[in-house]
ROVO-11981 format. One record per residue (C-alpha): x, y, z; residue in one letter. Coordinates in steps of 0.2 Angstrom, whole numbers, plus 2048, in hexadecimal, padded with zeros to 3 digits. Layout:
BEGIN
XYZA ...
END
This chain:
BEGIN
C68B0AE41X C5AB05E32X C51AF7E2FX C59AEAE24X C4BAEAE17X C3CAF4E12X C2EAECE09X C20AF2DFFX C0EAEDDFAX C11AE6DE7X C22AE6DE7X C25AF9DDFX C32AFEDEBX C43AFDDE5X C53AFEDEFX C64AFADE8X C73B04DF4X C80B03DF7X C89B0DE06X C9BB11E04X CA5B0CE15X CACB19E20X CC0B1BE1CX CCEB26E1BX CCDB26E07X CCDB37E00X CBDB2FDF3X CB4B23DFBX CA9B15DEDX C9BB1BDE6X C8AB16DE8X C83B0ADDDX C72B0FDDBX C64B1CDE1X C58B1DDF0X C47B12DF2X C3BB14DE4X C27B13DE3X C27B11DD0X C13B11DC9X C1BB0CDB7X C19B1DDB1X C1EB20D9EX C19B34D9EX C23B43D9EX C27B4ADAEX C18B54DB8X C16B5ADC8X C0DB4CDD7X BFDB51DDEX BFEB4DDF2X BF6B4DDFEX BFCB4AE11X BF4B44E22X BFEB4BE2AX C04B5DE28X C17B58E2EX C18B4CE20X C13B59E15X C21B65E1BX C2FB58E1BX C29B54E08X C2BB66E03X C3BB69E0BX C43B59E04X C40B5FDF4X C44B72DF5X C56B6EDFDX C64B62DF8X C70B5BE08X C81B55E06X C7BB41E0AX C6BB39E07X C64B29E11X C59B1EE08X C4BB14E10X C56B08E16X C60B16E1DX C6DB13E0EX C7AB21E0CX C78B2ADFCX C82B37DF2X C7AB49DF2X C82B58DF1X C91B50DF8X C98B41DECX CA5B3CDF7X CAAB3BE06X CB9B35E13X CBFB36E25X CD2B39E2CX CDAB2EE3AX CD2B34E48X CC2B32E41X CBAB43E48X CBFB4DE36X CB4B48E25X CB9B50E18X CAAB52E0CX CACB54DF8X CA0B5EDECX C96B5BDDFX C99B63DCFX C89B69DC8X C84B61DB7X C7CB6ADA8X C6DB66DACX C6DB6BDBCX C6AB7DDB7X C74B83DC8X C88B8ADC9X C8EB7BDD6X C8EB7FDE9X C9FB83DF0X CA8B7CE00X CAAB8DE05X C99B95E00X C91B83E09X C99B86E19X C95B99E17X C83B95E17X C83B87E25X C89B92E30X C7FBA2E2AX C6EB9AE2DX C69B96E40X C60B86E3AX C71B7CE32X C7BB85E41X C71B7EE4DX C70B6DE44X C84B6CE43X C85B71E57X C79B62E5AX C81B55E4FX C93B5BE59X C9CB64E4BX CA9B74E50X CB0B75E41X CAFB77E2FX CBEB7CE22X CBCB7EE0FX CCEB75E0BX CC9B7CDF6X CB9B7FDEDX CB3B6CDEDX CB8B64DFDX CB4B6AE11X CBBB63E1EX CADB60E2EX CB4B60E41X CAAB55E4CX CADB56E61X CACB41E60X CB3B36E54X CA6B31E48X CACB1FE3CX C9DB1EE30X C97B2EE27X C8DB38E35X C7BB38E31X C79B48E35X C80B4FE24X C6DB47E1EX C64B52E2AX C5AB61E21X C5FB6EE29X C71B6CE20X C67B6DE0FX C6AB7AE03X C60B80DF2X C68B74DE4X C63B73DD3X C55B7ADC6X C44B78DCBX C3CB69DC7X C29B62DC6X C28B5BDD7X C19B57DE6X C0DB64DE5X BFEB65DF2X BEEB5FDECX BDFB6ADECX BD7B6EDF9X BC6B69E00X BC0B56E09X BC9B4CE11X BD7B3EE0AX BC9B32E05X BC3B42DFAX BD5B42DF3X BD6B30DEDX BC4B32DE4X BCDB44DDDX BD9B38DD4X BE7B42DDFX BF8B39DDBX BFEB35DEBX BFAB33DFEX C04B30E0DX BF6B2BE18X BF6B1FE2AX BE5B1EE2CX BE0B0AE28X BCEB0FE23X BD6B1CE14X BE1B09E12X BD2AFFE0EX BC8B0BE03X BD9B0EDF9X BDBAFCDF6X BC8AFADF0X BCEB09DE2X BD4B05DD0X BE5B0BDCAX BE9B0FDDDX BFDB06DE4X BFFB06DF7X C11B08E01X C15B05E10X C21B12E16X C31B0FE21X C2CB0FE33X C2FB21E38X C28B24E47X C29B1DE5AX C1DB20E69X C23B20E78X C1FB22E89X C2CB2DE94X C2DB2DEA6X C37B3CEAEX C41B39EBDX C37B40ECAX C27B32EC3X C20B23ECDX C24B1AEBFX C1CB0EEB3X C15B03EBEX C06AFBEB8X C03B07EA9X C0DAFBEA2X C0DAE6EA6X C1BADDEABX C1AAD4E9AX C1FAE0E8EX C20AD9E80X C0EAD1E7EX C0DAE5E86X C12AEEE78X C08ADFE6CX BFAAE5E70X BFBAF8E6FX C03AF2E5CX BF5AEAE58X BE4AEFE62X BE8B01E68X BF2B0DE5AX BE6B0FE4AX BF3B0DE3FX BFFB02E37X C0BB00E46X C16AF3E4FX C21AEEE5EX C31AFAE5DX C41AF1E57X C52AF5E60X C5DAFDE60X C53B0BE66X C5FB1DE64X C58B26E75X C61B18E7EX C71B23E7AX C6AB34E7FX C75B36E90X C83B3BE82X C78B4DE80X C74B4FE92X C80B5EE9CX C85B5FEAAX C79B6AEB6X C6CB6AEA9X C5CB6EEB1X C48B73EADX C3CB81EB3X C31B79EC1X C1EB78EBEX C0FB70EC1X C10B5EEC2X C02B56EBAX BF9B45EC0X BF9B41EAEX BFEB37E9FX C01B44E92X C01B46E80X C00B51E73X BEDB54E6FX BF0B55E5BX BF7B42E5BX BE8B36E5BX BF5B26E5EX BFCB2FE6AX BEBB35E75X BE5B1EE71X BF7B19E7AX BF4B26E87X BE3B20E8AX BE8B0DE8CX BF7B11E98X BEBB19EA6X BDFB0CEA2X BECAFFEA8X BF4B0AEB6X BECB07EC8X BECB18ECBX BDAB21ECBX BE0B31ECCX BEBB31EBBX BE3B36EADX BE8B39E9AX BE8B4AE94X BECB52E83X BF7B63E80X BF8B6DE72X C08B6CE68X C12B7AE74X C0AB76E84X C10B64E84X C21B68E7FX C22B75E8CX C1AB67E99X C27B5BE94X C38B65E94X C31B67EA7X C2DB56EABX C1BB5EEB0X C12B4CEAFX C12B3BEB5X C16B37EA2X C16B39E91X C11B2FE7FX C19B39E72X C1DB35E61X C30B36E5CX C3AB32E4DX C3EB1DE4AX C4FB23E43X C59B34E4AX C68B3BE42X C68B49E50X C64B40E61X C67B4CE6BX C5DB5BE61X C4EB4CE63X C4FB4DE75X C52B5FE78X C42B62E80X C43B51E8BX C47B55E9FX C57B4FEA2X C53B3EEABX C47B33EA5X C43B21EA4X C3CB1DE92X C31B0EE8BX C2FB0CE7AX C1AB0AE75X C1BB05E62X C1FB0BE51X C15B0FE44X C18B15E32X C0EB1DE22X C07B17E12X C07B1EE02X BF9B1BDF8X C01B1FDE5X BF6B1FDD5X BFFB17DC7X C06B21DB9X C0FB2DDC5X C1FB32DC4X C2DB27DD0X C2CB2DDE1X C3CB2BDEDX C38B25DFFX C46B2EE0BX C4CB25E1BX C3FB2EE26X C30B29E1AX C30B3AE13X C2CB39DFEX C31B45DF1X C32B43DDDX C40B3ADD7X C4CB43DCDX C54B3FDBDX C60B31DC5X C55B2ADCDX C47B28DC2X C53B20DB6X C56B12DC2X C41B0FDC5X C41B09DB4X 
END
């Protein structure tokens, strides 16, 4: 599920969609218009987007979301969107979608993909393969060069939101002016002053100084990213790391603990449907069981909400501890700790690949959710906000519509 709306600081995000309803037509209704929009009232020819990135993750997904094309976008508003499939349909039973093609157009500067060549690569490349084995596909058939039909183990009656998953995204199109990473050297406050074109940043103080800047537009991004604290079965429990009174709970981590732009979470929270991925006699490696709330060290909001659950848990022994990257994903797959914070996606078109590394029983409390800004300086190019606050340059199509 998405939220219902998205806004944006001076009003520069558009979204107009339209997503067609899941039903055994062989072309289901087009979409009406494009994805979100930071438009900066730019009037200049294209040219590639200085960046810069708080975080390096961000900077990845931006890259990749430009270098691949997947058969389905989702909007910020997690709209569907034609990609490199422009239409799409579902038989009776609801467990086969058939997906169409796109024909390439001149300016494309690419011979089109075929169904065959696409579901050649999907399964040539561990990535996509691993990808469809986690969304529950176990099958795909070219039926002629434009359309494949795509088995799924359950029936599926909206367009699965797996087919917007990167990993299914192949190289589409003639290259482009797009993001580009800002020079090196300082920090992000450096990059404003450097006149860099755009900045996905959380941190508030970076949010203040912008907003003092000339020329400078600031976007909220979607709420992307939830923190949570996990339990595994063999735990005491919450207890009194977190009050009876959750809400007011949850408030106050929002507003006094996570320095950044963060809230209470909003249902319906995806994990809740995790038993679905668990099999039978699944178990974990035994290992040291830490008296600990852990979290990854690299994560700052993360090490603050561990810091004010021991503060509030009776226990004198419990502790919070930081892991690098590896060591706390190894840590958690055991269920080596009292508990975790870590950070996950808001919105999850694999749940199951999410929570791969999760122990296979746990009790889960949802912390808060916090999102990015982008600080955008006018005169730039239109930038498309994806579904998982990822931003790329918008392409022809799309910058038409920022207009």
């Amino acid at each position: 599920m998405f939220p219902r709306a998205l806004l944006l600081a001076g009003g520069v995000l558009t979204a107009g969609c339209a997503s067609p309803a899941a039903r055994p037509s062989s072309h289901p209704a087009p979409v009406a218009s494009a994805s979100c929009l930071i438009a900066t009232d730019s009037t200049g020819p294209d040219r590639p987007i200085t960046a810069a990135f708080q975080d390096p993750a961000d900077a990845a997904r931006s890259r990749r979301a430009e270098s691949v094309t997947t058969p389905i976008r989702l909007d910020c508003q997690g709209r569907t969107l034609p990609a490199l499939a422009v239409a799409w349909s579902r038989d009776s039973t609801a467990r086969f979608w058939t997906l169409e093609l796109r024909e390439p157009e001149p300016s494309d500067g690419v011979e089109r993909w075929t169904a065959a060549a696409l579901a050649a690569t999907w399964r040539a490349d561990p990535e996509a393969n691993a990808a469809l084995e986690w969304g529950g596909v176990e099958s795909l058939v070219p039926i002629d060069a434009r359309r494949v039909v795509v088995g799924f183990s359950a029936p599926a009656l909206e367009l699965p939101t797996l087919f917007a998953d990167r990993a299914l995204g192949v190289t589409y199109g003639a290259g482009r002016p797009g993001i580009v990473p800002a020079p090196p050297g300082g920090d992000l406050r450096d990059a404003v002053d450097r006149a860099t074109d755009l900045i996905q940043t959380g941190d508030p103080d970076l949010l203040d100084y912008a907003r003092q800047q000339p020329g400078l537009t600031i976007a909220p991004l979607p709420w992307s990213r939830s923190y949570l604290l996990v339990l595994p079965s063999w735990s005491p429990g919450a207890g009194t790391m977190v009050p009876a009174d959750t809400a007011a709970f949850r408030a106050g981590l929002a507003r006094d603990v996570a320095r950044t732009d963060a809230r209470v979470p909003e249902a319906p929270f995806w994990w809740k449907q995790r038993d679905a991925c668990l099999r039978s006699g699944t178990s974990v490696p035994r290992r040291e069981r830490l008296h600990a709330v852990v979290y990854s060290a690299a994560d700052g909001v993360a090490r603050d909400l561990a810091e004010r659950i021991v503060a509030l848990a009776e226990r004198s022994e419990l502790t919070a501890r930081g892991l690098p990257a590896d060591s706390f994903v190894t840590a958690l797959h055991a269920g080596g700790a009292v508990a975790f914070v870590l950070a996950v996606p808001t919105h999850a078109p694999l749940l199951c690949r999410e929570t791969a590394a999760w122990p296979p029983q746990v009790a889960v409390v949802p912390l808060v959710e916090t999102r990015m800004h982008a600080i955008v300086r006018r005169g730039v190019p239109p930038i498309v906000v994806e579904w998982d606050g990822t931003v790329r340059a918008a392409g022809a199509g799309e910058k038409s519509r920022a207009r």
